[in-house]
C-alpha positions as a printed Julia matrix, in Angstrom:
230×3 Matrix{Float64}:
 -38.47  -23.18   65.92
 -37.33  -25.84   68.26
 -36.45  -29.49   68.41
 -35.33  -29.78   71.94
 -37.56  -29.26   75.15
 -34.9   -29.6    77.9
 -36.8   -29.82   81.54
 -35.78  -29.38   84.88
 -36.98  -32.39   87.69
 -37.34  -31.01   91.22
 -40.29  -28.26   91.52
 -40.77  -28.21   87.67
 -42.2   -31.77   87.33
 -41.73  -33.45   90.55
 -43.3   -31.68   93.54
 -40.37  -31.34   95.24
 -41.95  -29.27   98.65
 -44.73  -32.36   98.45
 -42.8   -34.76   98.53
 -40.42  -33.66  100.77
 -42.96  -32.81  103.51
 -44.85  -35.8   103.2
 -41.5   -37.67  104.24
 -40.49  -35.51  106.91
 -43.75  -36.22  108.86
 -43.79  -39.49  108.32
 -39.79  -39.25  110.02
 -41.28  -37.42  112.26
 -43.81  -39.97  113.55
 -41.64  -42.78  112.8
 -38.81  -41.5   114.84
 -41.04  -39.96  117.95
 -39.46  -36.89  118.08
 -42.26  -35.8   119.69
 -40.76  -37.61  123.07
 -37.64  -36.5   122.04
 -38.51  -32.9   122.73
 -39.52  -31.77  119.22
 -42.88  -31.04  120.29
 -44.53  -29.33  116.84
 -43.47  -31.42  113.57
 -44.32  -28.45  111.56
 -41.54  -26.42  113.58
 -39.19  -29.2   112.92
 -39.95  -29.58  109.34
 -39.47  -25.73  108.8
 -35.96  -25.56  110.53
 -35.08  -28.7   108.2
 -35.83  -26.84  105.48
 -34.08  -23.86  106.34
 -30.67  -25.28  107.22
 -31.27  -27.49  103.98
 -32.07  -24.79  101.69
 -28.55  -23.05  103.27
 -26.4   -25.84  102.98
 -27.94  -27.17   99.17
 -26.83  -23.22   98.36
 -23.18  -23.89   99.62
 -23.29  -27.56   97.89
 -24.16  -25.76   94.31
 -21.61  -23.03   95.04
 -18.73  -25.97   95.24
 -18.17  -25.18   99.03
 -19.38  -28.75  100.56
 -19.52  -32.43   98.99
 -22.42  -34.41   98.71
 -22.0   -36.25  101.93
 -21.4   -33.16  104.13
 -25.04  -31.84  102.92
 -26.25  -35.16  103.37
 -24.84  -35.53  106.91
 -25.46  -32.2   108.03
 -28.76  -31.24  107.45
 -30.25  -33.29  110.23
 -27.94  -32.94  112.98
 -28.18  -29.36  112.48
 -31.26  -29.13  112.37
 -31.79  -31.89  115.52
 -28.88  -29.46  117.62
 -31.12  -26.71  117.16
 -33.65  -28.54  119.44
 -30.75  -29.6   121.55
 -30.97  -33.14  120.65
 -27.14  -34.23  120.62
 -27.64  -37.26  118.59
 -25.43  -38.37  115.53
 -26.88  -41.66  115.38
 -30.21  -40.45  114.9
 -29.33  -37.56  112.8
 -27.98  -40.08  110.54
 -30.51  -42.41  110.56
 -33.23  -39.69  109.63
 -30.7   -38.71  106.44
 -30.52  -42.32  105.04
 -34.09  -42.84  105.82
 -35.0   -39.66  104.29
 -32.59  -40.24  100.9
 -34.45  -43.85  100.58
 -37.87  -42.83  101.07
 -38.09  -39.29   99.08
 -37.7   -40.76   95.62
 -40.52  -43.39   96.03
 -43.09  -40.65   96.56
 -44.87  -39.49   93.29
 -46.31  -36.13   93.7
 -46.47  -34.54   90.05
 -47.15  -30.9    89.52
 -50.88  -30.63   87.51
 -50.83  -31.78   83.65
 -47.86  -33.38   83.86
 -48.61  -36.29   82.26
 -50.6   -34.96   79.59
 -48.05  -32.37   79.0
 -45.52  -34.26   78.43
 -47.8   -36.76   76.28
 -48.59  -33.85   74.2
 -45.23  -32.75   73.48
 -43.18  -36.2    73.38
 -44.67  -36.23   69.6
 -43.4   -33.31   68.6
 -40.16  -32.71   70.39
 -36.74  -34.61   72.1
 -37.27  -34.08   75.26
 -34.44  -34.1    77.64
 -33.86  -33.22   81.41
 -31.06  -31.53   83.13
 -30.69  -31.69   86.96
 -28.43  -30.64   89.79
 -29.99  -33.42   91.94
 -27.96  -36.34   92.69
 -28.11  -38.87   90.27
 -29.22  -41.97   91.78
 -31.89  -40.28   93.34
 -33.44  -38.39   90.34
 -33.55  -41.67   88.44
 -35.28  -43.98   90.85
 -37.87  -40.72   90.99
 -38.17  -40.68   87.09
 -38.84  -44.7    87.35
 -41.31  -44.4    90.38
 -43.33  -41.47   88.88
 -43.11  -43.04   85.62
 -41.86  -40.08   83.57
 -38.37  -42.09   82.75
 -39.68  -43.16   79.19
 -40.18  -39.27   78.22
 -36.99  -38.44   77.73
 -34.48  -39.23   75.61
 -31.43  -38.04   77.51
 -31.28  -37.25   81.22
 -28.38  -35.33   82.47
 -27.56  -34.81   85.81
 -24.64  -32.4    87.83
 -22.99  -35.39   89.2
 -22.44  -36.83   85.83
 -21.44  -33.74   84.31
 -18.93  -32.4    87.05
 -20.66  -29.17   86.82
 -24.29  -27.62   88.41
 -26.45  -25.57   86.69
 -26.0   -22.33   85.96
 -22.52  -23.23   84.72
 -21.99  -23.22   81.38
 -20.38  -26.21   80.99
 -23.48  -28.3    81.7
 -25.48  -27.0    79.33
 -22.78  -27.43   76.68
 -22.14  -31.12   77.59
 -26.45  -31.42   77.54
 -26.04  -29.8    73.76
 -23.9   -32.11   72.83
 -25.53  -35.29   74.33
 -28.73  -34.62   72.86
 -26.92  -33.45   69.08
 -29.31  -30.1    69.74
 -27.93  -26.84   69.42
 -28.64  -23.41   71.92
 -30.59  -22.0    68.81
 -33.15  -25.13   68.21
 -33.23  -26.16   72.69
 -35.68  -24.71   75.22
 -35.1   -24.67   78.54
 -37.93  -24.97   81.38
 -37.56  -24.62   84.79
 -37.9   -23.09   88.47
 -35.2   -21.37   89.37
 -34.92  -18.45   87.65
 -30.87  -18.55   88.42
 -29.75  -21.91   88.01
 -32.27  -23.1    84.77
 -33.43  -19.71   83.62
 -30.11  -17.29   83.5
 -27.94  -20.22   83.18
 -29.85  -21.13   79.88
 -29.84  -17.97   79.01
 -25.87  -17.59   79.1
 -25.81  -19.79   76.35
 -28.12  -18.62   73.83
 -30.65  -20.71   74.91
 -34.59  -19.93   75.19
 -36.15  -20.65   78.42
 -39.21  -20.63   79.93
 -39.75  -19.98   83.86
 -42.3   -22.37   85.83
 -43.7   -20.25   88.67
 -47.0   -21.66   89.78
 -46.61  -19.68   92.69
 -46.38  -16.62   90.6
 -43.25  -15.16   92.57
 -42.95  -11.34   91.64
 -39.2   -10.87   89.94
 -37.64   -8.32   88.32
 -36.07   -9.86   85.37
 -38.14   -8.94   82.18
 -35.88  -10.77   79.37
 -37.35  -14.38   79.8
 -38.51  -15.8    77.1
 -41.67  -17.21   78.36
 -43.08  -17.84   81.83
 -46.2   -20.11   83.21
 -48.14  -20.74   85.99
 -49.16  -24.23   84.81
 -47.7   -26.92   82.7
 -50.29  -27.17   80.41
 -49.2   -23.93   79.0
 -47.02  -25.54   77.4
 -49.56  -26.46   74.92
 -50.1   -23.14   73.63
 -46.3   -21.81   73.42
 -45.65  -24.97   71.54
């Protein structure tokens, strides 16, 4: 029924929240914010993530460039603790941006996942990250040799949900909506966006989110589910 598996990257294979935290600490340490007047790193690491989370939702809505998330996220966030410091806020962002992608944090079964289905499928991924980023974390987790075609929004011109990405992944790959699969987190950008296309999708929620949307094709809990939908 289908040819092409097409997967998203961040919290689908590549423990995003991991990975993330694990680098924020180690900011955190490496940076003493603690004398700085940042006195709980968890605190700190939660108000990141919030005015991240905010300002990643205005970068895939068009409304700021790559460089204004990239900028902004820290000072924001260091403001908040009234810590009036561009140079460090922008030390912590290229420190962050070079670190993240050499951690490897892999959801369970990846591996043998995609093992399994590499002999039986293209696989392909499609990702709104930024693209020099999601390849040196395909090459450090060693997943790069998966996939046959890796898309990303920055190449495209276009995020997910759009339409437009998905049509450009179709025709990368030589798949078609019918014969393509879609898996992913985020039941907006990979699963409706899919969706809008005429593609099948199945929704990764290992945190088993409640929802209300009863028309996807599939959803998991684990990877290795995979196995027995295909």
């Amino acid at each position: 029924m289908y040819k092409h598996l097409f997967f998203d990257l961040d919290r689908t294979l590549w423990d995003f929240e991991k990975n993330s935290h694990e680098v924020l600490l180690e900011l955190y340490q490496h940076y003493d914010l603690l004398t700085k007047g940042i006195v709980d790193s968890k605190v700190f690491i939660e108000r990141y993530k919030h005015h991240n989370e905010k300002l990643w939702d205005l970068y895939r809505q068009n409304k700021i460039e790559k460089d204004k998330l990239r900028d902004e996220r820290f000072k924001i966030t260091l403001d908040e603790f009234g810590i009036n410091s561009p140079e460090l806020a922008a030390n912590l962002g290229e420190d962050y941006v070079a670190h993240c992608p050499k951690k490897t944090n892999l959801f369970p079964y990846v591996h043998s996942t995609l093992n399994y289905l590499k002999e039986r499928y293209a696989l392909h991924i499609i990702t709104n990250g930024f693209e020099e980023v999601q390849y040196q974390k395909l090459e450090n987790s060693n997943l790069i040799d998966y996939f046959e075609q890796i898309i990303t929004s920055e190449q495209v011109g276009f995020k997910k949900p759009s339409q437009q990405i998905f049509k450009f992944s179709m025709l990368k790959a030589f798949a078609k909506p019918s014969d393509s699969l879609m898996i992913g987190d985020d039941l907006h950008a990979d699963i409706l966006g899919a969706k809008d296309i005429g593609m099948a999708q199945v929704f990764f929620n290992p945190l088993k989110h409640e929802h209300s949307n009863s028309e996807i094709t599939y959803e998991i809990n684990c990877l290795s589910e995979l196995e027995e939908i295909l």
